[in-house]
Backbone as JSON, one array per atom type, in Angstrom:
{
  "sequence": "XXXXXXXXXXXXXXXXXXXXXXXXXXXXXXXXXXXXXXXXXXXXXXXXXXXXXXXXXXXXXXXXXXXXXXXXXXXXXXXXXXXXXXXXXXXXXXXXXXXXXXXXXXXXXXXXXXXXXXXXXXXXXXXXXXXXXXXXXXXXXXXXXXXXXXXXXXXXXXXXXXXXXXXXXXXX",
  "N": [[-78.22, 77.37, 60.09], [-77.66, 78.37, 57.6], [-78.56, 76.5, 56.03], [-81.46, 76.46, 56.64], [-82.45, 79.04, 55.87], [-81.93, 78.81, 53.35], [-83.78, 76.82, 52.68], [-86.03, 77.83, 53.09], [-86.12, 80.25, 51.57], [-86.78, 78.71, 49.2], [-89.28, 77.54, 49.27], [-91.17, 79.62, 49.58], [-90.09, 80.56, 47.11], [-91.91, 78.29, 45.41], [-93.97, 78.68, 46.54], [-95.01, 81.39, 45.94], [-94.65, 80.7, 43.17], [-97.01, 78.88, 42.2], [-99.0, 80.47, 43.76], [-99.37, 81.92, 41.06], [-99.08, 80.49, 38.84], [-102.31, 79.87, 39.29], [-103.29, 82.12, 39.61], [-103.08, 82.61, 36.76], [-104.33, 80.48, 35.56], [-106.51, 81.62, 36.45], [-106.81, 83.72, 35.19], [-107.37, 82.59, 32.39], [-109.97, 81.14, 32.2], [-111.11, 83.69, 32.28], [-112.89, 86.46, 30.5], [-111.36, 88.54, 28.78], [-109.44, 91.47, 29.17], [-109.33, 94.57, 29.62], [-106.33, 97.47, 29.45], [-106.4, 100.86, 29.67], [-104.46, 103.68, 28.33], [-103.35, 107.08, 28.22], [-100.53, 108.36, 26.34], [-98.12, 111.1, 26.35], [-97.91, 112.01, 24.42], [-100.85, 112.27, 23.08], [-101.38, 109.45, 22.17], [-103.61, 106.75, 22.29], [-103.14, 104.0, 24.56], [-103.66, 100.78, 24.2], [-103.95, 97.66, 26.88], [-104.6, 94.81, 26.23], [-105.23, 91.19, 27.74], [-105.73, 88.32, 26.41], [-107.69, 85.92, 26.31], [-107.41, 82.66, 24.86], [-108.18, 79.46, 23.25], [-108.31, 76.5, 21.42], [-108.17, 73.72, 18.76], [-105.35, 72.74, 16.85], [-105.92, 70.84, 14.11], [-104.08, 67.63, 13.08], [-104.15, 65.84, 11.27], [-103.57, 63.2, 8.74], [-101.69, 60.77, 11.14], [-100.55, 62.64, 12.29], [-100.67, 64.23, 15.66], [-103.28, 65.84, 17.27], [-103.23, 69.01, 18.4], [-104.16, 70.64, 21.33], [-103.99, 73.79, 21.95], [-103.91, 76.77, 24.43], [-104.48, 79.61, 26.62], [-102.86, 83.0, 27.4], [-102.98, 85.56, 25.66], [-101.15, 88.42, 24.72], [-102.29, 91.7, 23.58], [-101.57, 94.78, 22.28], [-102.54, 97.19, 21.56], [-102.44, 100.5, 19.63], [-103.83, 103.49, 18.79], [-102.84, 105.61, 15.42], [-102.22, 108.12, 14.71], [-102.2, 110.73, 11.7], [-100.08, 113.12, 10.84], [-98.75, 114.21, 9.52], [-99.11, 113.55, 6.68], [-101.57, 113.47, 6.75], [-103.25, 110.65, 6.14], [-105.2, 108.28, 6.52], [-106.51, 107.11, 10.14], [-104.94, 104.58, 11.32], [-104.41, 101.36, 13.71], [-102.12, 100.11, 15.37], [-101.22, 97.3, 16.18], [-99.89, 94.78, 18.6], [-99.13, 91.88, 18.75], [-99.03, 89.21, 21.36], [-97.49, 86.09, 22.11], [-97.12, 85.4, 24.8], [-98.22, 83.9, 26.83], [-98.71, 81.43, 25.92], [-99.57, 78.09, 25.48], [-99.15, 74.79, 24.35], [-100.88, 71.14, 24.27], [-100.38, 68.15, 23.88], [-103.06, 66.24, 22.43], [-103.18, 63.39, 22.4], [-100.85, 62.53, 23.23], [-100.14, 64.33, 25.51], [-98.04, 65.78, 25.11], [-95.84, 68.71, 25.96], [-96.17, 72.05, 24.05], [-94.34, 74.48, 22.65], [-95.43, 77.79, 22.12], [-94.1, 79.84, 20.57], [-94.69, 83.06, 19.7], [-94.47, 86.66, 18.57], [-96.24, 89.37, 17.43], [-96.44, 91.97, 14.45], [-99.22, 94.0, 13.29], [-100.57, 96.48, 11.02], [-103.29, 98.37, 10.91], [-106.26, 99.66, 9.11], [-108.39, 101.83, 11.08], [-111.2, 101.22, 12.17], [-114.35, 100.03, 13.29], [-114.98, 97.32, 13.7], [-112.93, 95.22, 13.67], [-111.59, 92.18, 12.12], [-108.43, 89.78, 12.77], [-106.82, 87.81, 11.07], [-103.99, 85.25, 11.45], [-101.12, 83.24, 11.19], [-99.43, 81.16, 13.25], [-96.04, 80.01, 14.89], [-95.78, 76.49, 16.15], [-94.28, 74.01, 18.33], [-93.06, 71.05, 19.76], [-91.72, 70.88, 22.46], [-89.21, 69.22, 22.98], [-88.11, 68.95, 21.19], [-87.66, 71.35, 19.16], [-87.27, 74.13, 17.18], [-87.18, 73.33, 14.27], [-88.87, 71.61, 14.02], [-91.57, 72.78, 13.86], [-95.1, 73.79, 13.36], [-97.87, 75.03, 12.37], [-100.27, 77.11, 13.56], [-103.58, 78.94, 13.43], [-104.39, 82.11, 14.41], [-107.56, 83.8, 15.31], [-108.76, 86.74, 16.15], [-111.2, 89.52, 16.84], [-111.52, 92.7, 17.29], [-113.17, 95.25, 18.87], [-112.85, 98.67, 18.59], [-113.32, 102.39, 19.76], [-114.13, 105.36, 18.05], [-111.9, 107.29, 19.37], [-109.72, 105.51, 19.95], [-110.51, 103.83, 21.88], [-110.18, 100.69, 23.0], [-112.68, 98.58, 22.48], [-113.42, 95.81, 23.25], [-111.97, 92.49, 22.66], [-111.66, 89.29, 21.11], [-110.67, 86.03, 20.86], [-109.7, 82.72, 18.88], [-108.71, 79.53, 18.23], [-107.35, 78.12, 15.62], [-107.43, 75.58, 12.47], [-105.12, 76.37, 10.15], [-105.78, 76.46, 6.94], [-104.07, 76.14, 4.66]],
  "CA": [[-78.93, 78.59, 59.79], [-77.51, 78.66, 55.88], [-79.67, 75.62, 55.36], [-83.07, 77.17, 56.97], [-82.8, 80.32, 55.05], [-81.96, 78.34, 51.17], [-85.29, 75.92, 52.4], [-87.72, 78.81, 53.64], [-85.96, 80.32, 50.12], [-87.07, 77.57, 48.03], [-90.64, 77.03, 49.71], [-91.47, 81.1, 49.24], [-90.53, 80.79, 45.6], [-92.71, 77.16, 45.42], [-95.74, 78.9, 46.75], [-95.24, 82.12, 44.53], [-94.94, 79.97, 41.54], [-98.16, 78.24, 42.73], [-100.09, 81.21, 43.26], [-99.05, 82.99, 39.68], [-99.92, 79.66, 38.0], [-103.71, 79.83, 39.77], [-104.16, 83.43, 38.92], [-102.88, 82.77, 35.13], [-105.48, 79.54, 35.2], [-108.04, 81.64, 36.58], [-107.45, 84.62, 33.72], [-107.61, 82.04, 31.21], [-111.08, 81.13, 31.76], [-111.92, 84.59, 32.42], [-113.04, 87.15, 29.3], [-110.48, 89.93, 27.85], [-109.47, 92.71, 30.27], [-108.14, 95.68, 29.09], [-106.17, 98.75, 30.64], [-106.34, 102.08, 28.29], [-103.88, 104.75, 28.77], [-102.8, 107.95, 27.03], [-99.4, 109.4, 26.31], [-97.94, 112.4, 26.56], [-97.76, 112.96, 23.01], [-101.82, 111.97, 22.98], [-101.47, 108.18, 21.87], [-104.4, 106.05, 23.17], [-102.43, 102.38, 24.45], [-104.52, 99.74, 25.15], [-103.05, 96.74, 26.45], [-105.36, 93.62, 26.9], [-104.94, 89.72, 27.53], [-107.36, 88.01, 25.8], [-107.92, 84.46, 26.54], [-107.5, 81.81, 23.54], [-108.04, 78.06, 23.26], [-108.79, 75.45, 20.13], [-107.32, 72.36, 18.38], [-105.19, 72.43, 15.6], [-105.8, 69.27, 13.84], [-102.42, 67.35, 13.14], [-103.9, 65.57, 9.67], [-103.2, 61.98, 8.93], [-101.07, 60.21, 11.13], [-99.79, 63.84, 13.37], [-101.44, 64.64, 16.56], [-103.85, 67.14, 17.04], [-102.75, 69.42, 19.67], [-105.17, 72.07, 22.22], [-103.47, 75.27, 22.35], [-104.59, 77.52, 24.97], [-103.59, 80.46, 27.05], [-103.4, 83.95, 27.33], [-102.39, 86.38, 24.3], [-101.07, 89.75, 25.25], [-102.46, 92.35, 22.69], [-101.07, 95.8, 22.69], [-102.98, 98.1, 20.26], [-102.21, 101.8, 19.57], [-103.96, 104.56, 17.71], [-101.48, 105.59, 14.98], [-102.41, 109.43, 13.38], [-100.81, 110.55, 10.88], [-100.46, 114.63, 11.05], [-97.58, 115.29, 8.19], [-100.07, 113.72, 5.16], [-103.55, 113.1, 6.76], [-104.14, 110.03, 5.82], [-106.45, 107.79, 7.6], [-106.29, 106.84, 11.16], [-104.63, 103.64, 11.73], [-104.37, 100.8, 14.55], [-100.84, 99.31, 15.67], [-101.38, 95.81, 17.3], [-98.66, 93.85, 18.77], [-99.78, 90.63, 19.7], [-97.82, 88.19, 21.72], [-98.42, 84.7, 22.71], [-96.17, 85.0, 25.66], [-98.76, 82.83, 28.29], [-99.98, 80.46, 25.05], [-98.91, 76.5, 25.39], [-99.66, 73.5, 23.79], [-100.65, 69.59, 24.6], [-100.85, 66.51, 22.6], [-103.98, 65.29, 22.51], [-103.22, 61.87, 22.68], [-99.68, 62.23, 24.18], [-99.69, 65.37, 26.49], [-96.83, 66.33, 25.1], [-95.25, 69.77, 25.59], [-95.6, 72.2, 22.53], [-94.02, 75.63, 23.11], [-95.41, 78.89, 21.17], [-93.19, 81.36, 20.51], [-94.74, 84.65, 18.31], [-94.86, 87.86, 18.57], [-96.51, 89.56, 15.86], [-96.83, 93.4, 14.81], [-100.29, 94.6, 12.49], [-101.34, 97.48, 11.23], [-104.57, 98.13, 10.15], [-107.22, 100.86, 9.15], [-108.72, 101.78, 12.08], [-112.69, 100.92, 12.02], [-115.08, 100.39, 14.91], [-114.78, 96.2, 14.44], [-111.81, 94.33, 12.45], [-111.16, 90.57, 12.46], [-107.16, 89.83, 12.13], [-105.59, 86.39, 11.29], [-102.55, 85.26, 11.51], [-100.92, 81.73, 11.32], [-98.44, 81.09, 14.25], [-95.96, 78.89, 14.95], [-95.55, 75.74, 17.82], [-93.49, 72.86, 18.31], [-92.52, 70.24, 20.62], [-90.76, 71.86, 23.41], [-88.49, 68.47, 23.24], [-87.56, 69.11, 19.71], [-87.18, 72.32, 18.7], [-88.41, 75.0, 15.71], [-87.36, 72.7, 13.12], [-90.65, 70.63, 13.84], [-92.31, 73.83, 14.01], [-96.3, 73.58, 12.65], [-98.65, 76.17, 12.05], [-101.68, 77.09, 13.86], [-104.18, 79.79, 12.61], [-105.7, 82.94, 15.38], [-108.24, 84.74, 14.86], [-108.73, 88.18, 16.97], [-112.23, 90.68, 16.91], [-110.87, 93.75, 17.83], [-113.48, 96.49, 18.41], [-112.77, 100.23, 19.12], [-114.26, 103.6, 19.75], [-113.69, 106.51, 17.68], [-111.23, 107.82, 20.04], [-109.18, 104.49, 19.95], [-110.25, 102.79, 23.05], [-110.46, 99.02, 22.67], [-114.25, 97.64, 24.06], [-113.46, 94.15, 23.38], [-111.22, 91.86, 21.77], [-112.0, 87.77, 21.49], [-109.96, 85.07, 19.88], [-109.82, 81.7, 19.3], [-107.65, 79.22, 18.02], [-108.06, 76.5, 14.83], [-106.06, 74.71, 11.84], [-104.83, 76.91, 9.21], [-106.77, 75.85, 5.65], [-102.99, 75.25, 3.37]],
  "C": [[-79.01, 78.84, 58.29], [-78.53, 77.56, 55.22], [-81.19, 76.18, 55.55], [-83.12, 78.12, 56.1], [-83.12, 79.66, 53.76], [-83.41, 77.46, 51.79], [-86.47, 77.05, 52.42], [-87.65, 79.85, 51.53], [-86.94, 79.78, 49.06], [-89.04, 77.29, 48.53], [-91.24, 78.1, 49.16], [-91.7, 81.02, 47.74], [-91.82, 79.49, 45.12], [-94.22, 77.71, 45.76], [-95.91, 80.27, 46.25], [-95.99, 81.74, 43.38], [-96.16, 79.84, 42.12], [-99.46, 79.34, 42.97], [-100.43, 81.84, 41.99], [-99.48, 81.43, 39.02], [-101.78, 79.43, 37.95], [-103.97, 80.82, 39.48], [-103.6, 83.79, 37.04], [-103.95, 81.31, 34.38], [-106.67, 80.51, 35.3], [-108.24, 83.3, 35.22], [-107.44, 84.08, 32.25], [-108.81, 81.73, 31.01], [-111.81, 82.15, 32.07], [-112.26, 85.41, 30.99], [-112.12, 88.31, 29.51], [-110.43, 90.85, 28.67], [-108.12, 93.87, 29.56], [-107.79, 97.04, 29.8], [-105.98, 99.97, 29.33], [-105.48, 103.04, 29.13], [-103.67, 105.82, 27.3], [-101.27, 108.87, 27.07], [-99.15, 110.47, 26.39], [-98.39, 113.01, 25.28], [-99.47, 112.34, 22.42], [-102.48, 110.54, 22.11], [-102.02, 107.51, 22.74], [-103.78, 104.48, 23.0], [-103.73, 101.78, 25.2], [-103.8, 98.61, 25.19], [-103.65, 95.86, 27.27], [-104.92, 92.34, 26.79], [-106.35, 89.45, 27.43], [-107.17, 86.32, 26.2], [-108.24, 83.42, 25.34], [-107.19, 80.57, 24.02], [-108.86, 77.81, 21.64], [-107.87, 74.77, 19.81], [-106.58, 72.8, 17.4], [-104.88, 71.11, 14.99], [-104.59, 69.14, 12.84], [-103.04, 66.59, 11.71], [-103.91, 64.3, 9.9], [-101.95, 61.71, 9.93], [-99.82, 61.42, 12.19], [-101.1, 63.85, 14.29], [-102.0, 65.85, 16.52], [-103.36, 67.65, 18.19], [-103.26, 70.64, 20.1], [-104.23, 72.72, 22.24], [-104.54, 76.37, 23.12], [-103.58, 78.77, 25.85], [-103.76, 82.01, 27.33], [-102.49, 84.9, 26.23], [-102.52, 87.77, 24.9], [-101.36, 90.76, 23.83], [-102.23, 94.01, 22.84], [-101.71, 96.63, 21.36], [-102.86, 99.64, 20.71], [-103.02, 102.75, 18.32], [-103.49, 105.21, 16.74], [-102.58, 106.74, 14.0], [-101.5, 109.54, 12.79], [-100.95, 112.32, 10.55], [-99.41, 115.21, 9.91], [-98.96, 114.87, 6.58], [-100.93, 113.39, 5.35], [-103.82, 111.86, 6.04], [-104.96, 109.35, 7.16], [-105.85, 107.44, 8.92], [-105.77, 105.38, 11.0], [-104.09, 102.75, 13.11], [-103.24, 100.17, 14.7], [-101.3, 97.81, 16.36], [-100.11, 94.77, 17.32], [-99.16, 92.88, 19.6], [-98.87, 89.5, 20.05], [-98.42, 87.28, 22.66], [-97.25, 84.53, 24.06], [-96.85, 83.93, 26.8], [-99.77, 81.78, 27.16], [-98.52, 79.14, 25.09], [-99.96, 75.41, 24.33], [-99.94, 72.11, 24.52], [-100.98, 68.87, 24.23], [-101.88, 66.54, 22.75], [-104.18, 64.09, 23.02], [-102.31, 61.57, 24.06], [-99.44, 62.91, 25.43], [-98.8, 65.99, 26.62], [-96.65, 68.1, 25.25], [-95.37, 70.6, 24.65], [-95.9, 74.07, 23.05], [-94.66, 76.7, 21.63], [-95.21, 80.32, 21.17], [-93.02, 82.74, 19.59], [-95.35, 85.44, 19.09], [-95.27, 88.73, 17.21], [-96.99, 90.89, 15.9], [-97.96, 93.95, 13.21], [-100.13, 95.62, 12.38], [-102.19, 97.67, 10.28], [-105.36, 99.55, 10.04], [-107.63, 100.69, 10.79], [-110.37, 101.66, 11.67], [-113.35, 100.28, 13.34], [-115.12, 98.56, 15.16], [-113.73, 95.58, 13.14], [-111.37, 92.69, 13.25], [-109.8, 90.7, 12.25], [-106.87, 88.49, 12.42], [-105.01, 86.59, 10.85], [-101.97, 83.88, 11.56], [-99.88, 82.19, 12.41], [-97.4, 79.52, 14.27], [-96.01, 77.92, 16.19], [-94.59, 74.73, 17.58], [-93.23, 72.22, 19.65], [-91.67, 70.84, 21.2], [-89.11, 71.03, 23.41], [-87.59, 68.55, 22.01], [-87.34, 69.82, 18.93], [-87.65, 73.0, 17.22], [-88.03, 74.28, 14.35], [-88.27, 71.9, 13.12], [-91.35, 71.5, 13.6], [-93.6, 73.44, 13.2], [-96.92, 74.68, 12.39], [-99.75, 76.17, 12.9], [-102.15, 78.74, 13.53], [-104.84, 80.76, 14.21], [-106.23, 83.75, 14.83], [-108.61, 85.44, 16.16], [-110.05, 88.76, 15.9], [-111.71, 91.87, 17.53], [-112.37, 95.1, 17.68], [-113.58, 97.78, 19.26], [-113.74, 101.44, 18.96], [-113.73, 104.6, 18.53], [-112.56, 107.33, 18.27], [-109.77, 107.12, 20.18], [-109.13, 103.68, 21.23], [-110.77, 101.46, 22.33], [-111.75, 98.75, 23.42], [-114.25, 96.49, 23.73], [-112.18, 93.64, 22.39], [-111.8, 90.28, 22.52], [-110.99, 87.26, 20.78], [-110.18, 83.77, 19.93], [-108.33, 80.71, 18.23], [-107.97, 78.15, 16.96], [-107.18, 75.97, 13.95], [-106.3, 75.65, 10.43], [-105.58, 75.61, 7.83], [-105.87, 76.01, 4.25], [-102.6, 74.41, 3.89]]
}
């Protein structure tokens, strides 16, 4: 009976996993979905996954390696009511569903940033950012660089109506 339960166990989580990998394939090739809420204390959150892929080319003699995935972007309205200045945008962007894979090799290459902006607020702003990746086998002292770029554009109010990104090879 202790064996039937740990197999029906182990199958359950096997076809979990299996569906959560098919609905994180299928919002990777879908476009940017965002949920808007507002706080108590009248802070508009928006908090979208945006869908990112591109190469960063590896140079002489390094592999180039596709990075793709989904990028969680968390942007906030940010007044400012003691000295009026301008409205500003919080963005916390995190590559928590972004991977890597050789090119050549298929290797593994884990990317692990979270990253926190803030910006004027304006109705469309570009934001890069270099990131890092590495060989999942080898750890952040290989670490490389790759470059995203994010469109972010909002309402007057601070809802988000889009965000895009994509992914390419930093230019130092």
């Amino acid at each position: 009976m202790k064996m039937h339960r740990a197999l029906c166990s182990l199958m359950l989580l096997a076809a979990t996993g299996a569906m959560t990998g098919q609905s994180l394939a299928q919002t990777t090739a879908a476009a940017s979905s965002t949920t808007t809420t507002t706080t108590a204390t009248g802070e508009v959150v928006n908090v979208t996954v945006v869908p990112v892929s591109g190469t960063v080319q590896g140079g002489a003699g390094v592999e180039n390696v596709v990075i793709s995935g989904n990028v969680q972007m968390t942007c906030v309205m940010v007044k400012d009511p003691d000295f009026k200045t301008p409205t500003s945008m919080r963005h916390v962007i995190d590559f928590v569903g972004v991977t890597g894979k050789g090119a050549k090799s298929g290797a593994l290459y884990v990317v692990p940033d979270v990253d926190v902006k803030i910006r004027p607020m304006v109705a469309s702003d570009t934001i890069q950012m270099t990131f890092p990746f590495f060989l999942s086998t080898a750890g952040m002292m290989t670490a490389r660089a790759g470059l995203a770029t994010f469109t972010v554009s909002a309402n007057a109010s601070g809802k988000v109506t889009g965000i895009t990104g994509t992914i390419g090879t930093p230019a130092f």
